[in-house]
Structure formats: structure tokens, C-alpha cells
N, C-alpha and C positions, 0 to 999 in steps of 0.2 A: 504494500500500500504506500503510495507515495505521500510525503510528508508535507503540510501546508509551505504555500510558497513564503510567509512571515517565519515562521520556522526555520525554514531553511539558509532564508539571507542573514536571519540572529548568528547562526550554526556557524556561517561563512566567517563573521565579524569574528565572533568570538572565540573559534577556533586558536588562533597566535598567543592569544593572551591565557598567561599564568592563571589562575583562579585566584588562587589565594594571596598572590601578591596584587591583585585587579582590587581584591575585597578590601586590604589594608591601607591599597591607596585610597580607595573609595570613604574609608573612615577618614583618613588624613586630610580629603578633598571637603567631605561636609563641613569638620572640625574649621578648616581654614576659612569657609565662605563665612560661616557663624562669625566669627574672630577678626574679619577682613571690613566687614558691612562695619563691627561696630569702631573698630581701631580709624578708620576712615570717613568717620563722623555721619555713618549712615550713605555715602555716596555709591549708590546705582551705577555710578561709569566706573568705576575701579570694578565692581562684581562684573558689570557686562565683559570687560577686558580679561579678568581671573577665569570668567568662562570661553573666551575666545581661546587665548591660549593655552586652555584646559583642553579645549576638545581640537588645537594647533595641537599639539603633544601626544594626543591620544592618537589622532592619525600616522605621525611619524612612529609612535612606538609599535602600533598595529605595523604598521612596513619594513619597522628593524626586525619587530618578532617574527614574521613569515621567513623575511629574507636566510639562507645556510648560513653561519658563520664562516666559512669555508669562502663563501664570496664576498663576505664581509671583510673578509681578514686582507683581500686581495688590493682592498685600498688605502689597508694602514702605512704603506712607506708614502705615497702621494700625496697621504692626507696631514702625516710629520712635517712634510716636507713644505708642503704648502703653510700650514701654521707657522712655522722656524721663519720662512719667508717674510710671512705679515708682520712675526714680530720684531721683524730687523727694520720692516717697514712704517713701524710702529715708534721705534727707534729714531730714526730718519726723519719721517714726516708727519707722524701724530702729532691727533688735537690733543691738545693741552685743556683738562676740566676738573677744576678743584687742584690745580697746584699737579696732578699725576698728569701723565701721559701715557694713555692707555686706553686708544680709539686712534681708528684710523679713518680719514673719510673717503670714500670711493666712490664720490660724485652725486651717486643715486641711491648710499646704503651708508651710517656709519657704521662699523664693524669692532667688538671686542676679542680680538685674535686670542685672546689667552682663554678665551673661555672654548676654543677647537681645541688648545691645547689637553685642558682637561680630560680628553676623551682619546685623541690624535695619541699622548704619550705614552698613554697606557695597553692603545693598539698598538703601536709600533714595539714597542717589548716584548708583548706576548708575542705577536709574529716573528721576534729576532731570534724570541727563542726556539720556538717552532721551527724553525730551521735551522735551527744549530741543533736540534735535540737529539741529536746521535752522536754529538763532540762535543759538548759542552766541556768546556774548561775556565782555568780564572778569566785569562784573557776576554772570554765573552762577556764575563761578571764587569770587565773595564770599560770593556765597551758600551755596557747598556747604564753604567753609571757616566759616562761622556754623554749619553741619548736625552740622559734626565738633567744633566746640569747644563745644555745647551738653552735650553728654553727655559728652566728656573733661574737663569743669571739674568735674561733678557727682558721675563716678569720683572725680577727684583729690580732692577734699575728702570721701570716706570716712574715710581715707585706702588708694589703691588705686593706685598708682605704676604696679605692672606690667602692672595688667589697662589702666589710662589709656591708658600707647604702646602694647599691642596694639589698642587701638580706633580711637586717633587714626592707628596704622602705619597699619590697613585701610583709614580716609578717604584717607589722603595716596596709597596705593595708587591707590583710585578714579582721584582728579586726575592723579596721573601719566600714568595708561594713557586719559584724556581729552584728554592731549595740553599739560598743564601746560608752561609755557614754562621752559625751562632756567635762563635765565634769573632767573626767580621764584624757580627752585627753589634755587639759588645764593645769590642776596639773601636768601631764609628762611635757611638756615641761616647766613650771615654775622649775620643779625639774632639767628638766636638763640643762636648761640656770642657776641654781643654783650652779651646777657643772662643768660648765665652767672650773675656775682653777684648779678642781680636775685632767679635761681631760686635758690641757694642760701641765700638769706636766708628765702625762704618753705616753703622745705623743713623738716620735720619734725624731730625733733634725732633717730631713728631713720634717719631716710632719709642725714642728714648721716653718723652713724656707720657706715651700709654702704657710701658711700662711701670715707671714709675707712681704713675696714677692707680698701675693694679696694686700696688703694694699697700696704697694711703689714697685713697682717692680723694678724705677731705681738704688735701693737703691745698685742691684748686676746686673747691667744691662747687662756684660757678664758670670752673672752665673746664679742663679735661677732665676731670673729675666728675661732670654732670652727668653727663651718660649712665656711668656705673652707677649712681649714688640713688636715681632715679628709675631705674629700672630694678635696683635691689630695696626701694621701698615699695615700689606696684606690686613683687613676685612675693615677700613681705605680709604685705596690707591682705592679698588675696587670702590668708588664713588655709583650713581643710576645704574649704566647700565655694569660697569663693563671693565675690560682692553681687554676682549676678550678669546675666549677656547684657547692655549697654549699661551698664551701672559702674562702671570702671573709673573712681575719682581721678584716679592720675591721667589717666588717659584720657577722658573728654574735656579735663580742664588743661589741657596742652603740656603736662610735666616729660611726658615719655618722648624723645626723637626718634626720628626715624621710626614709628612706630607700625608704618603699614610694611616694611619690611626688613630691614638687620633687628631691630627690637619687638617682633611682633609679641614672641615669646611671653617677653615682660606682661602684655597687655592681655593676653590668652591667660597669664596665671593672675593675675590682678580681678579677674573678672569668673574664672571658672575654679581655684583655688587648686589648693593639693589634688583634690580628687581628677582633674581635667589634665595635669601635668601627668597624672600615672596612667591616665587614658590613653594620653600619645605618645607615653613613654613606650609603651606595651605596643602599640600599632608600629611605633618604628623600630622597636625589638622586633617585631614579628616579620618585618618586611626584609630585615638586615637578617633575621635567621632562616627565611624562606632563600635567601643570594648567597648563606653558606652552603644550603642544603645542595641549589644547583652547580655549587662551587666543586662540593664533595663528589656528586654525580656524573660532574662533566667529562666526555669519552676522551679530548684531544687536550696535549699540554697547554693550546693557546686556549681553549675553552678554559679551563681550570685557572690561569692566569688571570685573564680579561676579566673572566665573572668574582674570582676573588678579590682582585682590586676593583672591580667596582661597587661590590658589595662594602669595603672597608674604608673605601673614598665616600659611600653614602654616611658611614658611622663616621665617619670624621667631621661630614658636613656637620650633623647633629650637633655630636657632643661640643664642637668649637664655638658654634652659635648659641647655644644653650649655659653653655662656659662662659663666652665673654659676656651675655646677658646676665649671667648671675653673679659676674664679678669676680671668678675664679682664672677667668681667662684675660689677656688683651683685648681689645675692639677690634676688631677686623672685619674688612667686607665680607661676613660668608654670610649667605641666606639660610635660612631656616627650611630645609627641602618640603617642597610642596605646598608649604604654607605664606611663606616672604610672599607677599605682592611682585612681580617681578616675568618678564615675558623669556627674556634671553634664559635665566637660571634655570625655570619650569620647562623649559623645552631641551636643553643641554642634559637634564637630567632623564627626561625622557627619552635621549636617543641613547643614555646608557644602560638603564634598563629594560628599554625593547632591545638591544644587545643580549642582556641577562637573559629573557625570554626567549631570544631566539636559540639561546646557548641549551636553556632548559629541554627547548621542544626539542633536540637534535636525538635524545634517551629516549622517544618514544616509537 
């Protein structure tokens, strides 16, 4: 008996797509519009836009999930190649916005090159290895740590702090799950806790002061200092249960910045309390333990690479934006996945996890 034609076209869609990573994000998607309407003073054009590029994202990721990783994989050296490109280009002749330099404009498009790289570096690894995978030796280990510090140098002198460790996290991800020896990985960070005052000397006298602000934030309490001090009275004031959806004091009487998207956080706990924080702490637990599962399943070394770093580049997103919101961290540009207001991050994140998806379906 043939099966109604509304049936069949659902069947079609939904076919690519994970279930249970679909379901997680679908919590994370409601959570955000609730949080979004009211951080945003009730404005209709910020949700019309959260949904545009809600269901932008949702088609690309439906297209990465169909597509083999196998063909996928075939445009990670083009795709390096092409970012490393823009961001020399970015170097060169980028606009200058807010004191950084980190856009480039291409007449009919401005472009954030660093944000291909997020995706770009962490393909181009898996596939180097994938083809070295029958001779792997140190030398390759040299080389794919040359692959991550070409484009983490050319971030960092934007200046682009946050976006640099989530690029360089996602290479050192790669090598990790390559089988990087513990060892190294030990000695790195003794070396670079080594040079500590190396890095502080070449730090930026802004970057110095969001450190030092994490330490004592009252020390500028209405200047670098504001941020932190303000966002850890909303997260604070929300108590277990929270002050209620538009009822958020800090937030409608204008204390929280950037609130529709680096501090969304602040204003989601100020209004939904403890109880809302463990809600989406557990949805993004669940979305990051569903990208180990397919991590652990994956048939091919670039599958196993690709999906473990980007399952451990989504946990980074989190905990960093959740970090510097709560004051435990520096301030850095990172969104809050899924949730940030934000079209370029909602959709960069999308074509990694339709990657994931498409990594998952290859097992059945």
C-alpha cells in the first residue's frame, strides 16, 4: 500500500537529520526565542531574523547531512586554502570596526574569514591525516601543528583573542583524537604556562585589562569591570526558580550589555533562575554527548577526527561563554550556540553539525 504523499515528503526531509540531536536542538531553539523576545525589549524583527536564519541553517544542515563525508572531505584542502587566503587578505585590506580588523569587504558581501576558518581547520587535519594514516609519524604531528598556527597567528593579530582559541581548540582537538602522545601534550602546556610572561607582554593593553578585571572586576567597576559585575548580579538576583519570562530587573532597565547576544546567558538566568540554567545545561550535555557517541561510532579516521572536534569545539563554545558571563572567565567574543542572536555564528555552526550528521548516517 502506498504511503500518503504528506508522509512521504516529511520521510524525505527528515530522513538526514539525527533524531535526537534534531530534539535537543529543538529544546535549545524554543528556550532561545523565549529569552530572545524578552532580552530584546519584546522586538518582533530580531525573532522574524532568529527565524530566518533558523530555518537558513536548517537547510544547509539538511544538505551537509545527506551529503558522504567522503565528498565532503574532498574540499577540505581548497576550502584551508581559500580561508589562509582571506585572512592575509584581511590583513592587507580589512575594515577596521571597533579598533579590530576582522572583515573584509568584497564589494557586494562583507565577509568574517575567521569564522571558514572554524570549520576549514579542523577539515583540513582530519583529511591530512586520513592520508597519512598508514605512516603516521612525528613529522606529520609538525606538520598539522604548522596547519593550526598559520591561521591562529593571522586571527590573533586582528586582534581576535576568542575567535584564535576556538580555532587553534578545534586543531589541538584534531591531534588529540589522532592519538597525540600525552606526553607532548603535558610538555605543551608546561611550555606554555612557561610563557606566560612572554604572552603577557604581547598582549594588547585591552586584553591585559580583561584580565585583570577577571581577577577584581570592582577595581573599574564602571568601566571594564561593568560587564562582569553586571551580568554576575542578573545570574545572582535570578535565585532557584527565577524572577519570571519579561520580568528580568536588570535586563529591561538596561544594566546587562550586549544582552541579545555575548550576555544572553546573564539575562536567560536572571529571569528563568537555577532551575532554567540546569535545563540547558542538560540539553547541551545531551547534544555534546549524542557528537561523542557518533564520535565513538564513526567507520573512517577523518570521521572520528572531524566529529570529535567538533563535538568538543561545541563544549568549548559553551563553557567559555557561560565562563566569561559568570565571571570565571575573560570577555571574549564567543556566542552562546544556538541561543546568541547572531546570523553568521547560527549558521557556521550549522554546517558543523550537519557534518556531524552526515558523519552519523555513514553507520547505517
Amino acid at each position: 500500500m502506498h504511503q500518503p504523499l504528506a508522509k512521504r515528503i516529511w520521510d524525505a526531509i527528515a530522513e538526514p537529520f539525527d533524531g535526537w540531536l534534531m530534539a535537543f536542538l529543538g529544546g535549545v531553539f524554543a528556550l532561545s526565542m523565549l529569552v530572545l523576545f524578552s532580552a530584546s525589549n519584546q522586538s518582533w524583527h530580531k525573532i522574524d531574523n532568529k527565524i530566518i536564519y533558523t530555518l537558513l541553517s536548517l537547510v544547509v544542515m539538511w544538505v551537509l547531512a545527506k551529503a558522504r563525508p567522503q565528498a565532503v572531505m574532498n574540499f577540505a584542502p581548497p576550502l584551508y586554502l581559500l580561508g589562509v587566503v582571506l585572512l592575509i587578505g584581511v590583513d592587507l585590506f580589512g575594515v577596521i570596526v571597533n579598533g579590530s580588523q576582522r572583515w573584509l569587504n568584497l564589494g557586494i558581501v562583507r565577509i568574517q574569514p575567521s569564522e571558514i576558518m572554524k570549520i576549514a581547520l579542523p577539515m583540513m587535519l582530519a583529511w591530512y591525516f586520513q592520508v597519512n594514516e598508514t605512516s603516521l609519524n612525528w613529522k606529520h604531528y609538525v606538520g598539522a601543528v604548522i596547519l593550526i598556527a598559520i591561521p591562529g597567528v593571522l586571527v590573533l593579530k586582528q586582534p581576535d583573542l576568542g575567535t584564535a582559541v576556538l580555532i587553534m581548540g578545534a586543531g589541538f582537538f584534531v591531534l588529540f583524537f589522532a592519538g597525540l602522545s600525552w606526553k607532548v601534550i603535558i610538555g605543551g602546556l608546561i611550555a606554555f604556562a612557561s610563557s606566560l610572561p612572554i604572552v603577557w607582554n604581547m598582549m594588547h593593553d585591552y586584553q591585559r585589562r580583561r584580565v585583570l578585571t577577571l581577577i577584581d572586576p570592582m577595581q573599574d567597576p564602571l568601566g571594564d569591570g561593568y560587564h562582569i559585575i553586571q551580568s554576575m548580579i542578573a545570574i545572582g538576583s535570578g535565585g532557584p526558580w527565577g524572577k519570571g519570562w519579561l520580568s528580568g530587573s536588570q535586563t529591561h532597565l538596561d544594566y546587562i550589555p550586549e544582552r541579545t547576544t555575548d550576555f544572553i546567558f546573564a539575562v536567560f538566568s536572571e529571569e528563568f533562575g537555577l532551575l532554567g540554567n540546569l535545563t540547558l545545561l542538560v540539553l547541551y550535555l545531551c547534544i555534546i554527548s549524542r557528537g561523542m557517541l557518533i564520535t565513538a561510532r564513526a567507520q573512517t579516521l577523518y570521521g572520528r577526527l572531524l566529529a570529535g572536534a567538533i563535538t568538543l569545539s561545541f563544549f568549548v563554545y559553551v563553557f567559555v561563554n557561560m565562563g566569561m558571563v559568570a565571571g570565571i572567565l575573560p570577555v571574549v567574543g564567543v556566542p552562546l550556540p544556538f541561543m546568541s542572536y547572531g546570523g553568521t555564528a547560527t549558521v557556521s555552526l550549522a554546517v558543523a553539525l550537519g557534518m556531524l550528521m552526515s558523519i552519523g548516517n555513514r553507520k547505517r
